[in-house]
Phi, psi and omega in degrees: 000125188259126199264158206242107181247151233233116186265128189282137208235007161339133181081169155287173156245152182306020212224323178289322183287333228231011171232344155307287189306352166304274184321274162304315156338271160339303178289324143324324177280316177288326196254006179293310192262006135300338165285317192268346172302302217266051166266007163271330155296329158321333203271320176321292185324309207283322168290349170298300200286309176325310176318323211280296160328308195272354175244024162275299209299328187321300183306326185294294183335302178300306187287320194288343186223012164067345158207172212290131150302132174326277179225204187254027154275347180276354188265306180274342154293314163284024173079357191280356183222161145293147181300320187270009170255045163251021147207160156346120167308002130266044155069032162249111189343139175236098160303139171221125168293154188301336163285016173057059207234139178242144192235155169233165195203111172310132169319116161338100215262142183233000000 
């Protein structure tokens, strides 16, 4: 009688991992450098929707005092801002026009 012994066939083989990695390589390479081409437009966006935000709380202000904010320190003195929302998530400034109108302009670099 002869014993039959019975191979566990459980797991990967290397040959299957090395084409997982592979796999994932590859997708890392197209998409890393696709993120980082469009990250100035990324930076845009996100200061736009910021603008946007800070001439909401500006517009709260005016209705609440009957007139425009000065600038946005005033803003952040009565509380409609946080101290750290006074420029752009890429560092650009945020401005109000005397017509409460908010602009943002990049820092001088020195």
């Amino acid at each position: 009688m002869k014993l039959k012994l019975l191979k566990s066939e459980n797991g990967f083989t290397l040959i299957e991992m090395m084409i997982v990695l592979l796999v994932i390589s590859v997708l890392l390479i197209i998409t890393i450098p696709n993120i980082t081409k469009h990250n100035s437009k990324i930076n845009s966006k996100g200061c736009e929707a910021f603008v946007k935000m800070v001439q909401a709380q500006a517009q709260a202000y005016e209705i609440d005092k009957r007139k425009p904010p000065a600038d946005v320190d005033e803003l952040v003195r009565e509380e409609y801002l946080n101290e750290d929302e006074t420029s752009c998530p890429n560092g650009d400034k945020i401005s109000i026009s005397a017509e409460g109108k908010v602009t943002s302009a990049k820092e001088p670099t020195s």
